[in-house]
N, C-alpha and C positions, 0 to 999 in steps of 0.2 A: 019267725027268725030261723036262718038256716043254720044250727049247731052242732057241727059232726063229731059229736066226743070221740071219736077212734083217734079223728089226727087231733084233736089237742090230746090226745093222753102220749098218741107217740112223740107229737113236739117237748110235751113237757118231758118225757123220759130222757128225751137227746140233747135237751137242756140240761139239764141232771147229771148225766153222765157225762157231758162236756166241761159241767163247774166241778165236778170229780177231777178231772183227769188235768183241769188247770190246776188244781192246789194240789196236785201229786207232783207236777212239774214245776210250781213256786217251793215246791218241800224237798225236790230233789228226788222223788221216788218214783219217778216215769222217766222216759226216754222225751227226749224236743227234738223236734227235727229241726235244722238250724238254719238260719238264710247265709248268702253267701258275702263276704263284705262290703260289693258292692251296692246289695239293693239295702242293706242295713245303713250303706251312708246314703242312700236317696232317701230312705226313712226321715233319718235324724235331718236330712236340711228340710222336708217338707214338714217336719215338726218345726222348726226352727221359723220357717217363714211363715206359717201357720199362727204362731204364737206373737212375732216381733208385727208382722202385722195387724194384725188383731189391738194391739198397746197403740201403733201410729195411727190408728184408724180412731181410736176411743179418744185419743190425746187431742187430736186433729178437731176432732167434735168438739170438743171443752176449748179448745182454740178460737176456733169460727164462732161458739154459741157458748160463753161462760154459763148464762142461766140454765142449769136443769131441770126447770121447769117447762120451758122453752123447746129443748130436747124432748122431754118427755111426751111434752103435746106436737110435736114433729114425729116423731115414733109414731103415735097413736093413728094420725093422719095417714101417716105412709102404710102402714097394716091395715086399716079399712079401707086403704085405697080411693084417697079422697086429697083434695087439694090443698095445700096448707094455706090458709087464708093470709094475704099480705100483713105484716107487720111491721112498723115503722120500728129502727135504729134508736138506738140510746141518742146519736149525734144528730136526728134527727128530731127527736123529740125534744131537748137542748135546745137546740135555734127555734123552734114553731115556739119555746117561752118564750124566749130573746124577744122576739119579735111582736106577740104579745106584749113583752113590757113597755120594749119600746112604742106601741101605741099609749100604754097609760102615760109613760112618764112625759109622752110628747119628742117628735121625731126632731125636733128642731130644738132640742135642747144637745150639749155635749156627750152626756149619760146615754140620750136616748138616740141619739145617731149611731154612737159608739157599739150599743146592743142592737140596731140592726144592722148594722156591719159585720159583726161577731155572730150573730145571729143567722144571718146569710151564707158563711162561710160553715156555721156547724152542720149546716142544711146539705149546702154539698159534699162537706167529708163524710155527714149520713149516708146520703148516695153512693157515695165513692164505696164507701162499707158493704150498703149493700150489695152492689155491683160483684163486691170482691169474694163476698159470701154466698153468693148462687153461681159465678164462675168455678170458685173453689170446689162445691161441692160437685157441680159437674164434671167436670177435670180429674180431679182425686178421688175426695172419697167416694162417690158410683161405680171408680172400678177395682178398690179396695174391698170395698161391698160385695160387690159382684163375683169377686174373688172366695171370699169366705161364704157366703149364701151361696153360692154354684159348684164352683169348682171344687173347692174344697169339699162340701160336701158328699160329693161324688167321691173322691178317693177314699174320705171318710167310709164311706158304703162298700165302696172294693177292698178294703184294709180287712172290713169286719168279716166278709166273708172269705176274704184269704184266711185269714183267723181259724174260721169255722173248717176252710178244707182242711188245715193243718192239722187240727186239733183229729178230723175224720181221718187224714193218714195213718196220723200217729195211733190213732183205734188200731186200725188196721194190724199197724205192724206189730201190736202188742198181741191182738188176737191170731196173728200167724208164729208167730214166736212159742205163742199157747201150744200151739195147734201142732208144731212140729215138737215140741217139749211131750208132748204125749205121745204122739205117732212114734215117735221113737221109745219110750215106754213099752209101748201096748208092740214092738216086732220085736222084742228081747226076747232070746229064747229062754223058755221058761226052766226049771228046774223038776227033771224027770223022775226023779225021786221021791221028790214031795209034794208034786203037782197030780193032782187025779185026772185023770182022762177024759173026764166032763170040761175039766178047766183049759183043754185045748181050744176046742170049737169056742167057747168062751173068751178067750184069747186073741183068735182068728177073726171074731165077729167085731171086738173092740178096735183091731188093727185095721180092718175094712172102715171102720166105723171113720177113725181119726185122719184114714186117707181120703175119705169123703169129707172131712171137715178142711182139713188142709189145701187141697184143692179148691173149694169154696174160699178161703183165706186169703188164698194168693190171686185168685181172681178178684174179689173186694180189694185186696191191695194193688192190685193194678189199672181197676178203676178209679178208686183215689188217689193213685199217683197223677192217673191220665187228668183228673180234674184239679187238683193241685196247681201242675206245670201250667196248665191253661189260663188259669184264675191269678196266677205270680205272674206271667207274660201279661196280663193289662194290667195287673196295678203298678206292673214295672213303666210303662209307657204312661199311666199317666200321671207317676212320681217325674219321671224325664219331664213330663211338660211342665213341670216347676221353672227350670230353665226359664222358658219362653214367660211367665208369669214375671220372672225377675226383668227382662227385658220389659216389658208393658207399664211395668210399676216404677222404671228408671223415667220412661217417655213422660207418663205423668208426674213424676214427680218434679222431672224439669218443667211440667207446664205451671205447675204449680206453683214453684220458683220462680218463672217468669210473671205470673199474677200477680202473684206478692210483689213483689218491685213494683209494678205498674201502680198497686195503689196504697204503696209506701212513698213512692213519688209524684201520684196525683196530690195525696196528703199533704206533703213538704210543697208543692208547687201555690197549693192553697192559703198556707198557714204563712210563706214566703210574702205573698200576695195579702195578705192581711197586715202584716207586720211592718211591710213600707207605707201601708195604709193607716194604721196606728201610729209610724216609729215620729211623726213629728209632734202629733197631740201630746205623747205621751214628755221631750223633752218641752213644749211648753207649759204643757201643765208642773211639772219638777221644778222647773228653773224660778218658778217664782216659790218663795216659801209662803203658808199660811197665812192669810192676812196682808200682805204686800201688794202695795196697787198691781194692776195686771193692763195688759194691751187689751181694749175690746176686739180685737180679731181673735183672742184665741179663743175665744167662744163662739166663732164661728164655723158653722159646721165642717167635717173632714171634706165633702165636698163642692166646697165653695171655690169657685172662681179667685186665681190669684189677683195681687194686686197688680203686680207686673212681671210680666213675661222672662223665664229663668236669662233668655240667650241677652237681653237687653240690661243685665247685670253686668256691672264691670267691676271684676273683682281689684283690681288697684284701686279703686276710688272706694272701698267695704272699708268700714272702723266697728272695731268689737263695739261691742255696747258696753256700760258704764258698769253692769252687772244682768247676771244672764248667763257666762261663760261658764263650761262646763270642762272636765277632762271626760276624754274619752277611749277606751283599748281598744284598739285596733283588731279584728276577728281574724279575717283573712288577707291577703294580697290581693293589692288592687292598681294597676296603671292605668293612668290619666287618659283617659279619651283624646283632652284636648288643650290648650296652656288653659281652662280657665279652672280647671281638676288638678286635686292633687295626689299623687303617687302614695300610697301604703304598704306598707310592712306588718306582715302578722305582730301582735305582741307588743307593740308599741303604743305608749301614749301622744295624745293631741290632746289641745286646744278645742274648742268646737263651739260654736253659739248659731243663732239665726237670725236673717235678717227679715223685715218685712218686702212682699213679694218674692220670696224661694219658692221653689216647689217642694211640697211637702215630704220628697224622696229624698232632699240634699238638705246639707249643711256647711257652712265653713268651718273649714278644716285648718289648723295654724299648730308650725313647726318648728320654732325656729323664728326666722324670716322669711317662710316660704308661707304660702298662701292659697287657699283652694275649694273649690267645692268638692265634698267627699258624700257616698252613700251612705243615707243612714244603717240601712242592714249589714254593712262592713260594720260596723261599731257595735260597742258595748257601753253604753253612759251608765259612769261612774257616778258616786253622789257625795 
């Protein structure tokens, strides 16, 4: 092993002397050389974006992946640089039960139609998940990452060694300070009285001595000036490039925002689509209480063939049934397609029962004296 004790004793010395001469300038008993207020406010925003990002990027994880266990074995993969092996969705694993059940309990029962419907739909919102959680991560946080693992790093790195020139100026300027503090000393002329003649040349030799040291002073100080200036010109340029990092992190994070909609509304397009799918089982099944004879149709599967075709209904010739009727609130606003629909108002109540052969989408809607098929998902049935 190649171990050159000279330079670790002189690193360790200038380490030394540099945690000296920081806690003389934390104590107030040295000179700092000061930045100017400009790169002191590039400082503070590149702390600032350093830090806020750093929280959106953590939060963002615990977002996409509550589990940290999950994270943690994502971590782990990503450092050995290894593949993260596929994992299925909580909504994913949900419906693969469903669907299971619905094999035991039997497909052709209501329960068991009903859980692979629901079962189907959890499958794809699974999907839609994860779709939206490998987009995400590409999109955002990659270049949030990339951000803190690269860039930042690097300024990290030029900070510490601007640090270090400053800390080597500010040597400087204290040992020239020294240095002219004696030189000036050592050329006073002495006192001829009570100085002995030996103490001339004595004199002569110390003032030679200190202009030899001064000289060397002011040249180390102007080397450390020259490297100072040098080392503060790139960390200055690449605090500036924060700017451009704030524009990149804007871009992404509208991509982001754009993701998220897409599968907050693939989500709602899904759950929409189930709900027209269920919204008639669920008023037949309701409308009968406990024990009360029932129609054998509504134990016919969600997707069974109507009796008869919606358009071959004629609503003037529809009579409520004897019991059955429901109220129902009104969700949103809704105008009639056509006279055999009837018009809605948010916030209002109806009327509402079914008849045999509707489509399981519709129900009649009564007002009044007015008359009509209305969409089930416009409603709220009341009980």
């Amino acid at each position: 092993m190649d171990f050159n004790v000279r330079k670790l004793a002189a690193d360790a010395g200038i380490f030394f002397s540099r945690a000296v001469q920081f806690t003389e300038e934390r104590l107030g008993q040295a000179e700092k050389t000061e930045l100017d207020a400009h790169f002191e406010n590039l400082l503070s925003r590149a702390d600032c974006t350093k830090n806020w990002t750093e929280k959106i990027y953590r939060q963002t994880e615990v977002v996409l992946q509550p589990n940290p266990g999950a994270r943690i074995e994502e971590f782990l993969y990503e450092k050995l640089d290894r593949k993260v092996p596929p994992r299925p969705t909580n909504g994913e694993i949900l419906g693969q039960f469903m669907l299971e059940a619905a094999k035991e309990f039997g497909p052709g029962t209501p329960y068991g139609s009903t859980l692979i419907k629901v079962g189907d739909c959890q499958r794809r919102l699974g999907g839609a998940e994860r779709e939206f959680l490998q987009t995400s991560s590409i999109s955002f946080l990659t270049p949030l990452r990339n951000f803190l693992e690269g860039d930042w790093r690097t300024i990290s790195k030029e900070r510490r060694l601007l640090e270090n020139r400053r800390l080597d100026l500010d040597a400087c300027k204290a040992r020239l300070k020294k240095a002219k503090t004696a030189e000036a000393k050592a050329a006073a002329v002495p006192d001829f009285q009570e100085t002995r003649p030996r103490n001339y040349v004595l004199s002569a030799s110390a003032s030679a001595l200190w202009n030899e040291e001064l000289d060397k002073a002011e040249h180390e100080m102007r080397v450390a000036q020259t490297e100072f200036d040098r080392q503060a010109e790139v960390t200055r340029l690449l605090l500036e490039g924060i700017s451009s990092t704030h524009v990149n992190h804007l871009r992404c994070l509208c991509e982001f925002v754009e993701v998220q909609a897409m599968y907050y509304s693939q989500c709602h397009n899904y759950m929409q689509e189930l709900q027209r799918e269920l919204g008639s089982r669920a008023l037949i099944v309701n409308s009968h209480p406990a024990g009360s004879p029932t129609d054998p149709s509504t134990f016919l599967p969600l997707n069974s063939p109507s009796l008869l075709e919606t358009d071959a209904l004629q609503i003037e010739e529809v009579q409520p049934p004897a019991s059955g009727t429901r109220k129902a609130k009104v969700l949103y606003d809704y105008d009639a397609g056509d006279s055999s629909e009837l018009s809605l108002r948010a916030d209002e109540l109806i009327t509402v029962y079914t008849v045999p052969g509707m489509d399981s989408d519709w129900l009649i809607g009564e007002r009044g004296n007015q008359k009509g098929k209305v969409p089930v998902t416009y409603l709220e049935l009341l009980s």
